[in-house]
N, C-alpha and C positions, 0 to 999 in steps of 0.2 A: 328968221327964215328957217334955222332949223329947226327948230321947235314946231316951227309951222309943219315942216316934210317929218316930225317923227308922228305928229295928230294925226298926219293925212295918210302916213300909213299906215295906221290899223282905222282909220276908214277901211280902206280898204281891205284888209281882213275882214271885217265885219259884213260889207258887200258879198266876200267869195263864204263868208258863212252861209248865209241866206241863202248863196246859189246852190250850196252843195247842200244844205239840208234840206231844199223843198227841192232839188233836183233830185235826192235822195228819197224825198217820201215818195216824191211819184211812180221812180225805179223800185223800190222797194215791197210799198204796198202789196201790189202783185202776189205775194206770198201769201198776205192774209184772205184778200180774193179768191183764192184757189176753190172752193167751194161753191160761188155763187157762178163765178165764169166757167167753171166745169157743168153746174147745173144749165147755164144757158145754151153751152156750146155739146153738152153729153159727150165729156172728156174722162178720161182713166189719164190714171200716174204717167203711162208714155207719152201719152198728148200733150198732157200739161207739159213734161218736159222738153218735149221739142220746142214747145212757146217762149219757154227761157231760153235755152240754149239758141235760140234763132235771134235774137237781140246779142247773146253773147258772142254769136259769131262774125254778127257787124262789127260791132266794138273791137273784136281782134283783128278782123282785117282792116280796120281804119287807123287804130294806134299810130304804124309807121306815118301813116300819111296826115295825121293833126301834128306828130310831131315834128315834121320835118319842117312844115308850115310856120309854129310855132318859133320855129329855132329864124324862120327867113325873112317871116310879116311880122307888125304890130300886132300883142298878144291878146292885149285887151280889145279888140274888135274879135278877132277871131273867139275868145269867151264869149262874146254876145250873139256872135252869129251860134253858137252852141246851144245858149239858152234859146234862140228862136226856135232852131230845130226841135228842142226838149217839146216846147209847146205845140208845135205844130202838130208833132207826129203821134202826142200824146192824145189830140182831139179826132187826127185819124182813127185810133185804137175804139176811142168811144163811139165815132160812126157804126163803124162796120156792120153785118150783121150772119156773116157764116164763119165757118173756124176757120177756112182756108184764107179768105179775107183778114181777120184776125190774129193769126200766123204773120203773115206780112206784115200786116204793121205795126206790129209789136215789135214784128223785126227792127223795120225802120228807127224804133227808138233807142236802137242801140247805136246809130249814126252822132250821136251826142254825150253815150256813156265814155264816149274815148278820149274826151279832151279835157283829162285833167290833169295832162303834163302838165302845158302852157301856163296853168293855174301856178301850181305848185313851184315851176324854174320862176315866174314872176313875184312869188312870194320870194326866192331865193334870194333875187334880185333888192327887197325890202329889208332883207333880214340878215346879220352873218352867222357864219354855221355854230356858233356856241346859241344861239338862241333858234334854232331852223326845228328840231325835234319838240322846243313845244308850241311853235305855232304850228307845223301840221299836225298836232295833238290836239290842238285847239278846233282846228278845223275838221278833224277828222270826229272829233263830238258828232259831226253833221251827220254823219253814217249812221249810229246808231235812235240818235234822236230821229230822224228822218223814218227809220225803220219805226221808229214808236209811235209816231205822227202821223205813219202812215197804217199802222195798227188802229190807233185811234179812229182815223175818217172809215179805215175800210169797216171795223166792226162796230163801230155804234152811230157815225154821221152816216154812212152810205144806205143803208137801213131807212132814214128819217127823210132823205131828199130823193131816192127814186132810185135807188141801185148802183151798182159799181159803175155804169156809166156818167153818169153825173159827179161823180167823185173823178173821173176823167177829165172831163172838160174844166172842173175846177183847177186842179193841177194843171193841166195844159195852160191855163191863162196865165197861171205863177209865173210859167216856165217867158211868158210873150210881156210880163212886166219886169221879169229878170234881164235881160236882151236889155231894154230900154234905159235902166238903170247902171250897167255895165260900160254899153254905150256910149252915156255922157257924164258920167263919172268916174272911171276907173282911166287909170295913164299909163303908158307903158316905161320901165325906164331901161336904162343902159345895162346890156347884159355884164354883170360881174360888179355890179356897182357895192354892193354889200359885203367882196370880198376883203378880208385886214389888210391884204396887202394895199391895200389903196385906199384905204382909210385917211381922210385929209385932203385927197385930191380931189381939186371942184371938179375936173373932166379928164375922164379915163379912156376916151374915144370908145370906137364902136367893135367888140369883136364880132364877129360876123363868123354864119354858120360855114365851112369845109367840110367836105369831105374825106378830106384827110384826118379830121380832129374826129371826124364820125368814126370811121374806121379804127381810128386808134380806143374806142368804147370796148373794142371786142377780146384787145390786149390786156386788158384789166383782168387780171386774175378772179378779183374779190366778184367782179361782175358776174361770171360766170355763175361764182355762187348764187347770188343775188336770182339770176333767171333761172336756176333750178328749186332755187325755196320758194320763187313766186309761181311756179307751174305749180307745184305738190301744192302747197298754203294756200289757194283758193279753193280747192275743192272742198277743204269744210265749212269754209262761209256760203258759200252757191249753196250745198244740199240744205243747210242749217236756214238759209234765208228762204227758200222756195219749200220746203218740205217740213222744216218741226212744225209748223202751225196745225198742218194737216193728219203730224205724229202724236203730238196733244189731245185734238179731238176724237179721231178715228180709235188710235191706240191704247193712249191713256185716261179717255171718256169726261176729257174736258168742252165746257160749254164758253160759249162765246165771254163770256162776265171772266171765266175762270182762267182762262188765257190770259186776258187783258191783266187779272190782279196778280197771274202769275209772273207773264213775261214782264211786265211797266216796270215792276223793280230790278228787275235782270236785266232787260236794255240801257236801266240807267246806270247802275255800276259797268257795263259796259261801255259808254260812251265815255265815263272818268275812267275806262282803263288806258281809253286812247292815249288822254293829255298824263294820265303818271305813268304811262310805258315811254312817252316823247321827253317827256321831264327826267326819269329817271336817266334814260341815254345821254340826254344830256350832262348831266352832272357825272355818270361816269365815263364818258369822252374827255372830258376836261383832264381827266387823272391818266386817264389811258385812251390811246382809239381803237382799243378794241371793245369799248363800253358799250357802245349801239348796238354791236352783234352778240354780249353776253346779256344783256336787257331781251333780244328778241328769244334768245335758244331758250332761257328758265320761262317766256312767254308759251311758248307751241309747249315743253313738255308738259307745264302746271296744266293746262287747259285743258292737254289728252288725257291727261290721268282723272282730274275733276269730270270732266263731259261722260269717259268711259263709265265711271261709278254711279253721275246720274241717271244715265239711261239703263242702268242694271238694277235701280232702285225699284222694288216693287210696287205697282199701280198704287195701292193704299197707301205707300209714306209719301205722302205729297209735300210736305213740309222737308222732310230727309230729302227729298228731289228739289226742291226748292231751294236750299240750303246750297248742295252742289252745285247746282246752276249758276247762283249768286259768285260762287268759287270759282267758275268756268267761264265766265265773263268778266270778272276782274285780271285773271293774264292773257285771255284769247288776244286781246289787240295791243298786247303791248311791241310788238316787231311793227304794227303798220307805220307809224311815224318814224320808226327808227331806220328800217329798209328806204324810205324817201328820201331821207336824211342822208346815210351812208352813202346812195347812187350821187348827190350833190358834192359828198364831202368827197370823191373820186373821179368826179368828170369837171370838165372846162365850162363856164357858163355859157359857150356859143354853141354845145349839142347838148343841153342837160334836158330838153326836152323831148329830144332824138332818145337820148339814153332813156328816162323815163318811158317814154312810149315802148320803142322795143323791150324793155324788163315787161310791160304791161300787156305786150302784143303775147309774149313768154306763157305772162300769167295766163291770160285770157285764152289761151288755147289748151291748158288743161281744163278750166273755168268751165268752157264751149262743153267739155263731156263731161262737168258734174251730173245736170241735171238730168240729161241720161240716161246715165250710169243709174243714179240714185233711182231713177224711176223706174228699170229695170231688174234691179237687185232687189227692189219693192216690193216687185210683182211673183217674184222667185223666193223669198226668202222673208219680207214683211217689211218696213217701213223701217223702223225702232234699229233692227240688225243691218241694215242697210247704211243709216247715218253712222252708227258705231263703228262699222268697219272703213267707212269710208275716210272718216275725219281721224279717227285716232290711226290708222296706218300714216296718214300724207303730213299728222302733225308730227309725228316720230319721226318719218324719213325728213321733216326741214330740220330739227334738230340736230340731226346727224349732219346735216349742209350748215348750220350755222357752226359747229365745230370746225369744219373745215376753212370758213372764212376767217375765223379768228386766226391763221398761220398765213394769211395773205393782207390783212385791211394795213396794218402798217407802212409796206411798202408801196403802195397803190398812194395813200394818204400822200405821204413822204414828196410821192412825185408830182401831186398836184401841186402840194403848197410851194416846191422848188419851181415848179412852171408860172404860176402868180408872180411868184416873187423877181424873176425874172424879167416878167412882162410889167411890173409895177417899177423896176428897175430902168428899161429902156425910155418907159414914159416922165420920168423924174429927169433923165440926159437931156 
């Protein structure tokens, strides 16, 4: 029987793989489109940017509310009604036929980007924290492959079957067989079930969401950090995902083939920098708990200094820019699993999706004015100098917040594990 429940949970990883990477291409793609859907729609940099940021801004205002969700219902239905949305509102997008129409429901799509607490506290629940940083390592592959995948259909399949819309409605159906897979396969189980302290007990009862235990999220020191690295630390992934494709072709007089042969090997050491930035955390938590937050801080610096020197690379050394990139995708994602990780290894599993959401609600409202911003500083000053400034200032100022965390994660740690152990105490009486 156990044997059986350790197969059937990495089923289930394997499930939320698939969800988050083709939920990923379809959110992602986007970026590569920017040229055919600005030709359709006769959009500039502002426009386009209002179209991301109006998805980013559902997403933040729903966070609160998938997580509270999450923390009160069954998580795995709530996953599947997510992917339904993904696909519905994904085939809206491809309908439409004016920018103002288009707007909207591209908005709409971000009604589904929000709910990958639920995901993540339910892997929590499968997994305990020595092993948590590299399964969202693993899962967080989906990000960058998704982006690649969705490089792939937008520039060479959407071309071949009738334009970006059709590369919509494809995606969209992903999104309506993911829902149904989620649905009658995936289970939910007992929050905290993974934690050591209850290791060995066949039933740990049920903690159940408070609001008292919500509120105590906000006492957390180390959290604090956490929401001020997640506001600044998206703004380089937004501009970088909606904007270099179109800083490749425009600026540095790359062609569709040339992209592809450029970014394909960059998004892939990228997507392995997930699982060895989660992997590495891991093994230096074990020695120390401050491992997770020195794993992310050498992540954001290596990456600002690499990205800064690529983009200062002169148009001709394509290979010299290439080189750097490759350098600037192997630490850019080493903090995303570990910050997942860290909010788990400091909250109670009856709001850890509460907690997750608000870090993400944090994020996603810096997020909301990357693309903007980016699109604006574009129009002013050129594309190239726009990402530069953008990313390399907000990856320096998290650096400076991940110093900070390091003089708080111990005591925050300390208090959970003594809260566990307490509650695994009562239930042994």
């Amino acid at each position: 029987m156990k044997q059986q429940a350790s197969r059937y949970r990495w089923f289930v990883v394997v499930v939320f793989f698939l969800f988050m990477l083709l939920h990923q291409t379809d959110k992602l793609m986007i970026g590569s489109l920017q040229l055919p859907i600005s030709e359709t729609f006769g959009l500039n940099d502002f426009k386009w940017g209002l179209i991301n940021s109006g998805s980013l801004v559902v997403a933040t205002i729903l966070y609160p509310v998938w997580g509270y969700l999450y923390d009160r219902y069954a998580r795995d239905k709530l996953l599947a009604l997510a992917a339904f949305v993904w696909g519905t509102t994904t085939w809206l997008s491809a309908i439409v036929r004016t920018y103002p129409q288009f707007l909207i429901t591209r908005g709409s799509t971000g009604i589904d980007d929000s709910s990958y607490p639920g995901l993540y506290s339910l892997i929590a629940d499968y997994f305990g924290p020595t092993l948590r940083g590299k399964i969202y390592g693993v899962l967080q592959l989906a990000q960058p492959l998704g982006y690649l995948l969705g490089m792939i259909l937008a520039l060479m399949v959407a071309p071949l079957i009738g334009g970006w819309r059709s590369i919509f409605y494809l995606t969209g159906s992903t999104g309506i067989i993911i829902a149904i897979l989620i649905f009658f396969g995936v289970k939910d189980m007992p929050r905290g079930k993974a934690e050591p302290e209850f290791e060995g007990m066949a039933e740990i009862g049920q903690f159940r969401f408070s609001w008292a235990e919500a509120k105590e999220i906000f006492k957390k020191k180390t959290m604090w950090f956490v929401f001020l690295q997640g506001f600044a630390g998206v703004f380089p992934w937004d501009v970088i995902t909606y904007f270099f494709f179109g800083y490749l072709m425009r600026e540095r007089g790359y062609d569709n083939s040339s992209v592809l042969f450029t970014m394909a090997p960059v998004i892939l050491v990228l997507a392995a920098g997930y699982f060895v930035g989660g992997a590495l955390g891991d093994w230096l938590f074990t020695h120390t708990n401050k491992g997770r937050i020195i794993i992310s801080s050498i992540g954001v610096l290596l990456g600002a200094i690499f990205l800064a020197l690529a983009l200062k690379t002169p148009l001709e050394a394509r290979s010299t820019f290439f080189v750097l990139m490759i350098l600037t995708a192997i630490f850019m994602p080493f903090s995303s699993a570990n910050v997942i990780a860290t909010v788990y290894d400091i909250t109670v599993p009856e709001v850890r999706s509460t907690a997750q959401a608000v870090e993400y609600f944090i994020e996603n409202s810096g997020a909301a004015l990357a693309p903007v911003l980016a699109g604006a500083l574009a129009v002013s000053i050129g594309l190239g100098q726009a990402i530069l400034i953008i990313c390399t200032s907000t990856w320096l100022l998290c650096f400076l917040i991940y110093i900070g965390a390091l003089f708080t994660i111990d005591g925050d740690i300390h208090t959970l594990r003594s809260q566990m152990a307490e509650r695994a105490k009562e239930l042994a009486a």
